[in-house]
C-alpha positions as CSV (number, residue, x, y, z in Angstrom):
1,X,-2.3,17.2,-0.8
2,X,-2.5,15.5,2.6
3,X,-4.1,11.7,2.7
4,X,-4.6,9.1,5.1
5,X,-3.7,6.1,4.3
6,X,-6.1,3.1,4.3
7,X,-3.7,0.2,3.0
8,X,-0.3,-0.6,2.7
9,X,1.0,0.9,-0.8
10,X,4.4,0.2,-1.3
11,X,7.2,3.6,-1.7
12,X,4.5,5.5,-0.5
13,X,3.8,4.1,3.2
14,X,1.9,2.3,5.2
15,X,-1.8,2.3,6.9
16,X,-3.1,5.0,8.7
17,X,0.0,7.0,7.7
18,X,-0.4,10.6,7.2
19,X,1.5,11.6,3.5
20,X,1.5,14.2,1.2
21,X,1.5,13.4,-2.7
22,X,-0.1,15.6,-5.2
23,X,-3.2,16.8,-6.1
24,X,-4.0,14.3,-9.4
25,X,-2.5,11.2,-7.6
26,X,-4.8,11.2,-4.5
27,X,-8.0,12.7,-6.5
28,X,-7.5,10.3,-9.8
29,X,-6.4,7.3,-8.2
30,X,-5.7,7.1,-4.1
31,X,-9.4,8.0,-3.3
32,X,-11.8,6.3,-6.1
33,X,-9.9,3.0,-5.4
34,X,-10.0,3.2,-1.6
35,X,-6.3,3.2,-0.5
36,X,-6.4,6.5,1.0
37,X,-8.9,9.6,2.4
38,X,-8.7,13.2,2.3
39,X,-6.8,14.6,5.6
40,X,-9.5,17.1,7.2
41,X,-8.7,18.1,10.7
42,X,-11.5,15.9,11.5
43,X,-9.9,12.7,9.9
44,X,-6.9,13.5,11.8
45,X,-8.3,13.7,14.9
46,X,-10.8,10.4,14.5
47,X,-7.2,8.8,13.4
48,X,-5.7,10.1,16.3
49,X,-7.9,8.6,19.0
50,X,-8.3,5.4,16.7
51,X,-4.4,5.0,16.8
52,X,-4.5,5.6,20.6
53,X,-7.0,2.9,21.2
54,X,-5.3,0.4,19.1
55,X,-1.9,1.0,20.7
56,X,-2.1,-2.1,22.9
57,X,-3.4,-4.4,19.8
58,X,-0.6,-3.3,17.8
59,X,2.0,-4.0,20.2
60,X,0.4,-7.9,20.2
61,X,0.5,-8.3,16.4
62,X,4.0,-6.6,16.1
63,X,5.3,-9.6,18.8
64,X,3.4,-12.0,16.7
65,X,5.3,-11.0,13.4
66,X,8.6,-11.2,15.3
67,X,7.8,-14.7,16.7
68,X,7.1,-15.5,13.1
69,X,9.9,-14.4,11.8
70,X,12.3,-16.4,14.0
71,X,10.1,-19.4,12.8
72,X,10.9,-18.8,9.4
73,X,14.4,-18.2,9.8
74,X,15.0,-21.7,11.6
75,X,12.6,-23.5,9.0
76,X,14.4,-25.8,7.0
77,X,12.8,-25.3,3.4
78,X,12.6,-27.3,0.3
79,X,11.5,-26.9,-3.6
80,X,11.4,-29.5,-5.8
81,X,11.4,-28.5,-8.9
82,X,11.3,-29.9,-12.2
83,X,15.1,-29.2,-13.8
84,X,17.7,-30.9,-16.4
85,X,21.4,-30.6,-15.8
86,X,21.2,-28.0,-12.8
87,X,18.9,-26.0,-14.6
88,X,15.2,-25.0,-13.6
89,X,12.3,-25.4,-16.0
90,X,10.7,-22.2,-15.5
91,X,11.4,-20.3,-12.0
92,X,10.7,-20.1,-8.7
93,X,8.0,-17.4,-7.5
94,X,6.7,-15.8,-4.9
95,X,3.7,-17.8,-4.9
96,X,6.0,-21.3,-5.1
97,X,7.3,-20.0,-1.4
98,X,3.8,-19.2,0.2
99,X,2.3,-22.8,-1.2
100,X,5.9,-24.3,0.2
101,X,5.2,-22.2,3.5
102,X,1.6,-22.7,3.8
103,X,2.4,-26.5,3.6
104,X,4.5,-26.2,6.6
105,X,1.5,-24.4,8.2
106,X,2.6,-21.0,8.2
107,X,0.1,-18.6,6.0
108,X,1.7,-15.7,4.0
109,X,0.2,-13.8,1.2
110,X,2.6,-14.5,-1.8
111,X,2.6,-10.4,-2.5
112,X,5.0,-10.1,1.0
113,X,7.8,-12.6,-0.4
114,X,10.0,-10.5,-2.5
115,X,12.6,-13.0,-4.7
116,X,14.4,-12.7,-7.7
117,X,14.0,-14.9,-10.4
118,X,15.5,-18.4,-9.8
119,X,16.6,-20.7,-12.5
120,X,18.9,-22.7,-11.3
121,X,19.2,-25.4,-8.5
122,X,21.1,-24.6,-5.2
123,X,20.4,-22.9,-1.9
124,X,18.8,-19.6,-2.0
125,X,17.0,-16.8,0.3
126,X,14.2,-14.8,-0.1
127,X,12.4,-11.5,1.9
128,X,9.2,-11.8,3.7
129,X,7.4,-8.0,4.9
130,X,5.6,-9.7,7.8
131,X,4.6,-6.2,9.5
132,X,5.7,-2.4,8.7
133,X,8.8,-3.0,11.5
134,X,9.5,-6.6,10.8
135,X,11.1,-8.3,7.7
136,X,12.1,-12.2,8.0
137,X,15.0,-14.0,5.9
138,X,13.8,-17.3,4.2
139,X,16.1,-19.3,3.6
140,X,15.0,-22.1,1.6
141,X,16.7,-24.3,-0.7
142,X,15.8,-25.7,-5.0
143,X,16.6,-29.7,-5.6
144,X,15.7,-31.5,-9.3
145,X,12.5,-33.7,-8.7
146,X,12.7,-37.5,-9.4
C-alpha cells in the first residue's frame, strides 16, 4: 500500500515521501497516529504542486542546515561530568549534548543526536541529522568535574 508521508520516521523515509509498506502497517499504525496518508491520485497531485511551491523554501533551510553544520563541527565542546578514576557516573546522552549545545546557543532536538553510550572520560564524537541531506560531526569532549 502506497502512503504519503507526514513526518520523518526513521528506516522508512522522510516527509512528503511517497513509500510503499503493507496493508496492516499503514492502516493499524501509519494513519491513526498521523505520520502518513493514504496515496490517492489526488494526494499525489496536491503533493505534487505543494512540493513545487516549496522548492525555493527548501533550498533556504537545506543552506541553513549546512551553515549549521560547519558551526558545529568547529565548536569546541565540553562535558563535565561527575566521574572517579577515569570513569563516568552514569553516561552521556543524547539529551546531555542538546542542553551542552543549546547552552552555546545552537537548538537541536536531543532525538537528532545519535551517540553511543559513554562511560568513560576522553574526547569523543557524536552524529547530528540536521536535514534529510545533511548530517554534522560533533565533536565534543568528557572531563571529571571538580
Amino acid at each position: 500500500m502506497e502512503v504519503i508521508l507526514i513526518k520523518d520516521i526513521e528506516n522508512l523515509g522522510y516527509a512528503n515521501d511517497i513509500v510503499n509498506v503493507k496493508p496492516g502497517y499503514a492502516n493499524n499504525y501509519l494513519i491513526p497516529q498521523g505520520y502518513a496518508k493514504a496515496a490517492t491520485a489526488s494526494a499525489k497531485k496536491v503533493l505534487a504542486e505543494n512540493l513545487k511551491q516549496r522548492a525555493h523554501k527548501d533550498a533556504k533551510i537545506l543552506a541553513d542546515a549546512q551553515a549549521l553544520a560547519e558551526t558545529i563541527a568547529n565548536l569546541p565542546l565540553t562535558l563535565s561530568m561527575k566521574a572517579e578514576e577515569g570513569k563516568l557516573f552514569g553516561t552521556v546522552t543524547a539529551t546531555d549534548l542538546a542542553e551542552a549545545l543549546g547552552a552555546k546557543g545552537i537548538t537541536i532536538d536531543r532525538k537528532q543526536i545519535s551517540v553511543e553510550p559513554i562511560k568513560t572520560v576522553g574526547e569523543y564524537e557524536a552524529s547530528a541529522r540536521l536535514h534529510k541531506e545533511v548530517k554534522a560531526t560533533i565533536k565534543f569532549s568528557v572531563v571529571a568535574a571538580e
